[in-house]
Residue frames relative to the residue before (quaternion, step in Angstrom):
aa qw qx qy qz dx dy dz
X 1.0000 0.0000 0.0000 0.0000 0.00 0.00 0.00
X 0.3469 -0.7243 0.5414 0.2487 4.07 -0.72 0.94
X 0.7565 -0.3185 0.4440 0.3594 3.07 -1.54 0.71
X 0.1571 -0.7345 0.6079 0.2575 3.72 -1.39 0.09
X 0.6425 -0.6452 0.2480 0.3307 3.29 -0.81 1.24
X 0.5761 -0.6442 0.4905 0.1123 2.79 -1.39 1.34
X 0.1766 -0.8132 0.5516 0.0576 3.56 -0.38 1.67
X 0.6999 0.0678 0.1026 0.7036 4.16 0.36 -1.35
X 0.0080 -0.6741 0.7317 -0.1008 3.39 -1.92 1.07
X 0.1047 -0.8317 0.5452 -0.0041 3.06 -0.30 1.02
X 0.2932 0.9053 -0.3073 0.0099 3.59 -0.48 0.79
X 0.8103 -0.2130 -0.1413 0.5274 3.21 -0.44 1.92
X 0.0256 -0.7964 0.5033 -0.3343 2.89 1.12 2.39
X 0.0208 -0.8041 0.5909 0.0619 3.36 -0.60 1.10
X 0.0003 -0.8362 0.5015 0.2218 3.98 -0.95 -0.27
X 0.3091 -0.8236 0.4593 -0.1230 3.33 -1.00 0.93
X 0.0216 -0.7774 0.6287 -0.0042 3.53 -0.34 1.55
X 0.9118 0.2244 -0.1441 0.3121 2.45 -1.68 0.93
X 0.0873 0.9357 -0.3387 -0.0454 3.86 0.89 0.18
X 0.8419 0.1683 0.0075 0.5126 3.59 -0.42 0.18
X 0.5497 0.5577 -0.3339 0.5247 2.88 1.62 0.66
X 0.6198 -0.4947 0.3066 0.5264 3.82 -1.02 0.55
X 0.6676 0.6027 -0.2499 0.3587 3.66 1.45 -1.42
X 0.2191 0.8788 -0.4025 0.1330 3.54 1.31 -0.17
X 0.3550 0.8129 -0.4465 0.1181 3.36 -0.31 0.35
X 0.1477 -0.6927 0.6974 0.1092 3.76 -0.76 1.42
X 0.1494 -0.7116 0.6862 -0.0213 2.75 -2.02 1.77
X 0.7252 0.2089 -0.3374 0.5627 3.61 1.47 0.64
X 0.2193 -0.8354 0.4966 -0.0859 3.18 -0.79 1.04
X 0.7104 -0.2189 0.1261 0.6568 4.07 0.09 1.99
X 0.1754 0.6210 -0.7640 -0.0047 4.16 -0.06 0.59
X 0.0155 -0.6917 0.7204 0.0475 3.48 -1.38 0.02
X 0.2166 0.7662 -0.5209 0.3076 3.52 -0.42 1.53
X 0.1657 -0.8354 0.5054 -0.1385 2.85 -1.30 1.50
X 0.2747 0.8350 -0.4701 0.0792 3.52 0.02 1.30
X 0.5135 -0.7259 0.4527 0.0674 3.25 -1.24 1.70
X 0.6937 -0.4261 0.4737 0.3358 3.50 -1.63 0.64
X 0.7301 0.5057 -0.0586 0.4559 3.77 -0.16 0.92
X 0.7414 0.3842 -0.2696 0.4796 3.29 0.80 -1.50
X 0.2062 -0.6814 0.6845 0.1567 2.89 -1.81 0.51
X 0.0014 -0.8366 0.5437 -0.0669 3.83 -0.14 0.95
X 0.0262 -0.7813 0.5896 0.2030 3.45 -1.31 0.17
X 0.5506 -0.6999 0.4453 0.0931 3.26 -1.24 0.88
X 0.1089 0.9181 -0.3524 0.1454 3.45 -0.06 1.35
X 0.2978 0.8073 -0.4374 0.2611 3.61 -0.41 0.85
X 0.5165 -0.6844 0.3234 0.4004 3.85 -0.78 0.79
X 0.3941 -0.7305 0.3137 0.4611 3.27 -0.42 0.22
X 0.6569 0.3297 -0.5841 0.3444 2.89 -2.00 0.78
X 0.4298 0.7029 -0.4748 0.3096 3.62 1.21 0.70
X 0.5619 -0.5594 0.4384 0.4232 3.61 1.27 0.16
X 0.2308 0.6543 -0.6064 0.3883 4.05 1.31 0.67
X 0.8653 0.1631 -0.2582 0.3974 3.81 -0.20 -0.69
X 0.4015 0.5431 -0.4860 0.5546 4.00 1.17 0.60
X 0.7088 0.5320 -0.2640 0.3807 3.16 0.73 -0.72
X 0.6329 0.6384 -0.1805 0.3992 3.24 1.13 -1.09
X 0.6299 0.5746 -0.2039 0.4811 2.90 1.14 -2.00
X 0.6002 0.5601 -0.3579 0.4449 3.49 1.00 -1.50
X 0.7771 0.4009 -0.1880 0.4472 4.39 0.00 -1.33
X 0.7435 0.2971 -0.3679 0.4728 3.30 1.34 0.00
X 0.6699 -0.6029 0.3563 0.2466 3.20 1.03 0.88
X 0.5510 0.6562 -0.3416 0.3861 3.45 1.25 0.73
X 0.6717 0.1858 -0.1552 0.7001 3.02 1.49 -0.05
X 0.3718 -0.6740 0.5539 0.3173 3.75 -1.40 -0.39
X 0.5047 -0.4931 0.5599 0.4343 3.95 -1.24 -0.17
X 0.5692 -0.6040 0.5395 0.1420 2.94 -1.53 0.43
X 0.6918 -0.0962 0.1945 0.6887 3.12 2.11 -1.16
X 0.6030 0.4889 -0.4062 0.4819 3.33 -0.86 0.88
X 0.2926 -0.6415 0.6671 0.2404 4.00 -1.09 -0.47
X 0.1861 0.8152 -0.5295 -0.1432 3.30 -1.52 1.11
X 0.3717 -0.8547 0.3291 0.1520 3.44 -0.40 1.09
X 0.0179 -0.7919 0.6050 0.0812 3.50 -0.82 0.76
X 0.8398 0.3351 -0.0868 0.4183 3.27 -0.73 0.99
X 0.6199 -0.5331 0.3857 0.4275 2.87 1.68 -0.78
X 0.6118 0.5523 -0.0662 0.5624 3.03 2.07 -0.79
X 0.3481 -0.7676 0.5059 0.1833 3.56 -0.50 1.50
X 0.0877 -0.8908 0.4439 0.0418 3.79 -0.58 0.69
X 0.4289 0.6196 -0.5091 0.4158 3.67 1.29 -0.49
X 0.7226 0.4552 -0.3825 0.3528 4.04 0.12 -0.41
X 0.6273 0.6445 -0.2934 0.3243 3.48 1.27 -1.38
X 0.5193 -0.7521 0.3552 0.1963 3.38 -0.86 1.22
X 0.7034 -0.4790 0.1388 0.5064 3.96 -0.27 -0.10
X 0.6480 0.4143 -0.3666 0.5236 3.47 0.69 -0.76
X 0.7037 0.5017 -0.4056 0.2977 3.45 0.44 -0.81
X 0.5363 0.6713 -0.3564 0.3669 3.47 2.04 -1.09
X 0.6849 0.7001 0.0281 0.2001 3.15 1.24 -1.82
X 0.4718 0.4202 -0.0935 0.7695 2.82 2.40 -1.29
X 0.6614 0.4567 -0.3497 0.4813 3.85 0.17 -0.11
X 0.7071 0.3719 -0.2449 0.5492 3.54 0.88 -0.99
X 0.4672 0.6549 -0.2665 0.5309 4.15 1.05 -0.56
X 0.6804 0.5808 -0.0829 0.4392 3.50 0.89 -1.74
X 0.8763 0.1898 0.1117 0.4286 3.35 0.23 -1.75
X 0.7143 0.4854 -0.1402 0.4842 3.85 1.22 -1.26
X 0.1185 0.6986 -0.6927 -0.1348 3.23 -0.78 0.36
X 0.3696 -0.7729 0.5025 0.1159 3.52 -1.69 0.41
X 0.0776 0.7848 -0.6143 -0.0271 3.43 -1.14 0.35
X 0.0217 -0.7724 0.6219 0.1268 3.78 -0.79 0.57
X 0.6636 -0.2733 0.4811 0.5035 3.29 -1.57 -0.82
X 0.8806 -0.0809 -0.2297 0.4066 3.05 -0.08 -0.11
X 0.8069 -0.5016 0.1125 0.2909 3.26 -1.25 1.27
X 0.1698 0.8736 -0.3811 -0.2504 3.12 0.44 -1.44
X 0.0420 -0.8407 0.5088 -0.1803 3.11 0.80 1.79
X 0.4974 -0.6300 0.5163 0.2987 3.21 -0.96 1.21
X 0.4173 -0.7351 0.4434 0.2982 4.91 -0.06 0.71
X 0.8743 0.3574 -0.1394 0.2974 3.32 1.21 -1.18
X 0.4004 0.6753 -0.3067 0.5381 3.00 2.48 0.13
X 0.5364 -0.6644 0.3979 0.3354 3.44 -1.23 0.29
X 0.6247 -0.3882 0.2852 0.6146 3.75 -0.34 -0.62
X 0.8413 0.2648 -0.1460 0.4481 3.21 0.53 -1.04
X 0.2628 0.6292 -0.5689 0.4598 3.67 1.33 1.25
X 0.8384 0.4395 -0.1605 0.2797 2.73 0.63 -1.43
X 0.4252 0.5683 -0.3867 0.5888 3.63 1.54 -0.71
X 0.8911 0.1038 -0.2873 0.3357 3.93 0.00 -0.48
X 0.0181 0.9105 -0.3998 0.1039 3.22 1.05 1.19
X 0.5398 0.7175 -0.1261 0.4218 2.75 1.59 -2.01
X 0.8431 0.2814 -0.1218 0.4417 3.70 0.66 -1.67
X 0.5720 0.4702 -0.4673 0.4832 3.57 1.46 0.22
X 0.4227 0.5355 -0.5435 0.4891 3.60 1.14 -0.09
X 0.8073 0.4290 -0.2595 0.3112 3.06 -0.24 -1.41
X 0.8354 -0.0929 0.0405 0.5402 4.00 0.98 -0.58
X 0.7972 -0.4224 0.2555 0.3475 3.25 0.49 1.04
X 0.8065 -0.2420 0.1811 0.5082 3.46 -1.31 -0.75
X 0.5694 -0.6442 0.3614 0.3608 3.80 -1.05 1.39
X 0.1912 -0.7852 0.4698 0.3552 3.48 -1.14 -0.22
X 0.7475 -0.3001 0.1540 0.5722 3.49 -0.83 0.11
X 0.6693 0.5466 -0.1535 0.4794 3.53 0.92 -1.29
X 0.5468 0.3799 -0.3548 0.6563 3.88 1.27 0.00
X 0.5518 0.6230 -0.3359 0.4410 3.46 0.40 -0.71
X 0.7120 0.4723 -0.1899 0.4836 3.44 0.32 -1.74
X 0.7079 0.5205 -0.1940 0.4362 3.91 0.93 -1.26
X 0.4447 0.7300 -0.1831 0.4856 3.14 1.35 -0.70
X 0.7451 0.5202 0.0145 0.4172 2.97 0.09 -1.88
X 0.6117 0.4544 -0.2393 0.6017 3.55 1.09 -1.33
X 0.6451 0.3875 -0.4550 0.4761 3.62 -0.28 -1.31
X 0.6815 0.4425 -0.4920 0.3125 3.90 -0.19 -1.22
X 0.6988 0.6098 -0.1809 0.3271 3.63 0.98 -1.13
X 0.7346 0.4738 -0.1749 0.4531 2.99 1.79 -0.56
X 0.6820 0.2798 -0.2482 0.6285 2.90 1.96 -0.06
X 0.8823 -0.3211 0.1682 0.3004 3.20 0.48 1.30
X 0.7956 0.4338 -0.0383 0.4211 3.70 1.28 -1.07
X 0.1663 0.8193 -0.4839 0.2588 3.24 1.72 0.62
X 0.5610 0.6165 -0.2154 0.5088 3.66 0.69 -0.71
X 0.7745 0.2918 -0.2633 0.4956 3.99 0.36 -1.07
X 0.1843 0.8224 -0.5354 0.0561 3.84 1.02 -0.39
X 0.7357 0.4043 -0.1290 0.5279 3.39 0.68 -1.21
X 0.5059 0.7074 -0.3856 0.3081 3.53 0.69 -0.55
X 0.5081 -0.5246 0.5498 0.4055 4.06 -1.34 0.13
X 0.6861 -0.3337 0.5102 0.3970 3.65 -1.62 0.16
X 0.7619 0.4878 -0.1696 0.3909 3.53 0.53 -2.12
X 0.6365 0.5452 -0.3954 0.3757 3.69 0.92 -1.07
X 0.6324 0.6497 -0.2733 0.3215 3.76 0.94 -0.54
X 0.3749 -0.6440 0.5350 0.3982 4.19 -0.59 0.17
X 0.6725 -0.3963 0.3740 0.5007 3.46 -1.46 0.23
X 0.7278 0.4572 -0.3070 0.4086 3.75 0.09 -0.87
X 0.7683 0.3795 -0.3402 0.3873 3.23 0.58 -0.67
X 0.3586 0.5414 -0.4782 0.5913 3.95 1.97 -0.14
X 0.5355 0.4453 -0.5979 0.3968 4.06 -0.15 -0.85
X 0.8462 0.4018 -0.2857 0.2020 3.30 -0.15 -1.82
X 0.5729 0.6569 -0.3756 0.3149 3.49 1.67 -0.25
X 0.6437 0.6120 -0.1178 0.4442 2.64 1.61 -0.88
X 0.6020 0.4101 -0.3096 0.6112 3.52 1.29 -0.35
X 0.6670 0.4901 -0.3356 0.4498 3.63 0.83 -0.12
X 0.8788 0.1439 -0.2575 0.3751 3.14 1.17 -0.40
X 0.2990 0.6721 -0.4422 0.5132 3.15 1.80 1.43
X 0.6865 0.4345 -0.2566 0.5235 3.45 1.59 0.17
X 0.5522 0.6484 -0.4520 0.2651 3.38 1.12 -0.87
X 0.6780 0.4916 -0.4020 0.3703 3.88 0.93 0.07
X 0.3409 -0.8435 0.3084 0.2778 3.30 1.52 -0.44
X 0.1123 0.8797 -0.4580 0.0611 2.66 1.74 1.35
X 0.7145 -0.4325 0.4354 0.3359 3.61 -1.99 -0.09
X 0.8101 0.2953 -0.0275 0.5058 3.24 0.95 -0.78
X 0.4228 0.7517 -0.5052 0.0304 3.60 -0.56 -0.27
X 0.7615 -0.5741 0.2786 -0.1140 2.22 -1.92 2.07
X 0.3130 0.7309 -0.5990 0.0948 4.17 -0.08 -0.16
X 0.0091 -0.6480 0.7556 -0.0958 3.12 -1.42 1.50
X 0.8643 -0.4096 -0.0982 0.2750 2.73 -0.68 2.13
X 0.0150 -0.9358 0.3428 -0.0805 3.07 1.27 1.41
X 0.6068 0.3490 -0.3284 0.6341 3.86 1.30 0.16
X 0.1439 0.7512 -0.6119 0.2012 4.09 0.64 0.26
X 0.8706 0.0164 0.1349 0.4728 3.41 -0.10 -1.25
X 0.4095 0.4517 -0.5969 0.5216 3.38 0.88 1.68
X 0.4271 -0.5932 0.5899 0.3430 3.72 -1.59 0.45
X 0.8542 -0.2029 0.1806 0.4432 3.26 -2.14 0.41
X 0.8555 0.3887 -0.1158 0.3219 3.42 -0.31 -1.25
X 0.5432 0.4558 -0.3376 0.6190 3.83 1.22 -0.79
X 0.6563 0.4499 -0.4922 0.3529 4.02 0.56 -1.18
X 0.6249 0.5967 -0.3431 0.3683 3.56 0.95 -1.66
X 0.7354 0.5210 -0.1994 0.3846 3.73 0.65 -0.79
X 0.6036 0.4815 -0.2557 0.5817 3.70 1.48 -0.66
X 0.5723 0.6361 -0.3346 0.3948 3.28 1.21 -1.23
X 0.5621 0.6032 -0.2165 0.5227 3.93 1.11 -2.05
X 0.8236 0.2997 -0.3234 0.3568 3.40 0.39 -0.67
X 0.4150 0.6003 -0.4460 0.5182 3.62 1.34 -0.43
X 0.6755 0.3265 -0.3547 0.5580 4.47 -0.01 -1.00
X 0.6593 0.5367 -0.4415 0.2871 3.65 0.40 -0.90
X 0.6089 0.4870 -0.2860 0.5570 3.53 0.64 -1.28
X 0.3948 0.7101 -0.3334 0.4783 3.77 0.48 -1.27
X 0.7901 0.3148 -0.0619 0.5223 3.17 -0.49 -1.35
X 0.9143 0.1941 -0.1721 0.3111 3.44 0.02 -1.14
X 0.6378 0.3858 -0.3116 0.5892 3.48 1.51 0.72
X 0.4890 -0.6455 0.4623 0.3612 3.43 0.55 0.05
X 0.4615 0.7377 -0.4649 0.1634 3.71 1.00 -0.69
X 0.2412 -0.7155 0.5136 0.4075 4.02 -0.92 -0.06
X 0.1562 -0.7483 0.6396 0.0806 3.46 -0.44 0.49
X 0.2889 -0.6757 0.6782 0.0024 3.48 -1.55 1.42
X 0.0748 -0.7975 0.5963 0.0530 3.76 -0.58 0.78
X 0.0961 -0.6760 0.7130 0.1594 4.03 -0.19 0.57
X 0.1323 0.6894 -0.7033 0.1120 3.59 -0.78 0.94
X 0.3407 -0.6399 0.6502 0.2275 3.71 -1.91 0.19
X 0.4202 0.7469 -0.3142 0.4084 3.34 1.89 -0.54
X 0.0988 -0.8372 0.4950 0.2104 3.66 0.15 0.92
X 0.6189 0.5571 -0.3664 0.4152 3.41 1.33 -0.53
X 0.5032 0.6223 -0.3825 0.4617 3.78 1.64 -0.45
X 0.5615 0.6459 -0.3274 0.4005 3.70 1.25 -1.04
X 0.8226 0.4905 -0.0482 0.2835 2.65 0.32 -1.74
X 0.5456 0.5492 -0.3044 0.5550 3.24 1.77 -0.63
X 0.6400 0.5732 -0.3507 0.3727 3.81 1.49 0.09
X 0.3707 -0.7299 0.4157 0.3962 3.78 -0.15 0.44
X 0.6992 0.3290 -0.1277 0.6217 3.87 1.62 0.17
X 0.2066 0.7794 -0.5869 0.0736 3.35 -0.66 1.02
X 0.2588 -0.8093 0.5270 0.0151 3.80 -0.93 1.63
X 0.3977 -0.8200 0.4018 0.0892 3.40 -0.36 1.21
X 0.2068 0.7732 -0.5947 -0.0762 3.56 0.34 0.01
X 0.1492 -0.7642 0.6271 -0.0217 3.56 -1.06 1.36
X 0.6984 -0.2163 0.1530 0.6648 4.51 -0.18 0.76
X 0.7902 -0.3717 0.2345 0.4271 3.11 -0.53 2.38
X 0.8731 0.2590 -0.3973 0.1128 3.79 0.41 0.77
X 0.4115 -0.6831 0.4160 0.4371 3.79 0.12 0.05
X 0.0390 -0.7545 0.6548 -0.0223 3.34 -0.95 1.66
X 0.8222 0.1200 -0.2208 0.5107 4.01 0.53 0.69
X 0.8290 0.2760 -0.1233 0.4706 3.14 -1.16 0.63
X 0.4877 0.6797 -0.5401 0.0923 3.51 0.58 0.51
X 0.4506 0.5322 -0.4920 0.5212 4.23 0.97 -0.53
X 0.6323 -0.5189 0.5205 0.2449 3.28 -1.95 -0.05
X 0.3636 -0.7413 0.5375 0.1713 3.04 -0.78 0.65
X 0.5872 -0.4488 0.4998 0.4516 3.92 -1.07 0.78
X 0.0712 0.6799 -0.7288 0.0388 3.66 -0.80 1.09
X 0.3375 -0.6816 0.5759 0.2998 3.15 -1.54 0.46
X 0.3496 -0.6271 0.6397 0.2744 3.52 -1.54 0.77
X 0.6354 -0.3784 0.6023 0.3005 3.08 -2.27 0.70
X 0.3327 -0.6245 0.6049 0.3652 3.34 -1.48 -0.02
């Protein structure tokens, strides 16, 4: 059986605030990380372990200080902004705690944000993709609707629909059930393995939710700026 494709590699990534300055201070320290086509993993660690430096770092919002991370296969710590920006646009998709729906867009403006960034006015064929994700998460019905007219859970799910509508390689979730009760988390959560499963995508959850962790078939520890479990890839299964 072959190896499942390598999606993000991180290697001996360090990060640094503030250099050469009294204020200096390294909050990652040699990461080495390896996530596969497939995996579903969850990030874990108290805070101030360097979990959201870290993030910022795999989603291509910032850069190391030292070290090389690949997406795709594709070294990126050198790559200037647009090029970062089109690469992250390309390959990342996002989700956080808190939604960030766009209030004055509709539901399904906002799901095809991503592809009007990326080229302007949607086409029939964005439209059509669009439309699906909403359907797959439940919200086929609100298409037309405001951002505001929706409940918190049902904004998550807009948001996981339209953190996919590009079908990125990767995709991202920083603490994406924070500020949803038991039952709405358990339901956003189903859809994170579901997609998972039915895209092949890896998806990284930073969560404090031990029961969110655990519901992963991989969990990476990252304890003061370092990873102490789980750093190689685990056998993930690919989508067909």
């Amino acid at each position: 059986m072959s190896e499942p494709e390598e999606v993000l590699r991180l290697a001996g990534v360090c990060k640094v605030y503030n250099p050469g300055t009294p204020q200096e201070t390294e909050v990652l320290h040699g990461i080495d990380l390896r996530l596969a086509r497939g995996e579903l993993s969850a990030l874990i660690g108290p805070s101030g372990s360097g979990k959201s430096t870290l993030l910022n770092l795999i989603g291509l919002l910032d850069s190391p200080s030292a070290g090389e991370l690949y997406l795709q296969g594709r070294a990126t710590r050198e790559l200037d902004d647009r090029a970062r920006t089109r690469l992250r646009n390309e390959a990342i998709g996002f989700v956080f705690q808190f939604h960030h729906l766009i209030p004055a867009f509709s539901v399904l403006d906002n799901v095809l944000m991503p592809l009007m960034i990326r080229h302007g006015k949607p086409s029939a064929e964005d439209i059509e993709r669009a439309r699906g994700l909403l359907a797959e998460v439940g919200l086929e019905g609100f298409a037309g609707k405001k951002a505001t007219e929706l409940s918190g859970g049902q904004q998550q799910r807009v948001a996981i629909a339209r953190a996919l509508v590009t079908h990125p390689a990767l995709l991202l979730a920083d603490e994406p059930t924070g500020n949803l009760d038991t039952h709405t988390a358990e339901n956003v959560f189903e859809l994170f393995r579901r997609f998972n499963a039915q895209f092949g995508c890896a998806v990284l959850v930073v969560t404090h939710d031990p029961r969110l962790a655990a519901g992963c078939p991989r969990t990476i520890e990252l304890v003061d700026g370092r990873i102490v479990g789980a750093p190689g890839a685990a056998s993930a299964p690919v989508a067909p």
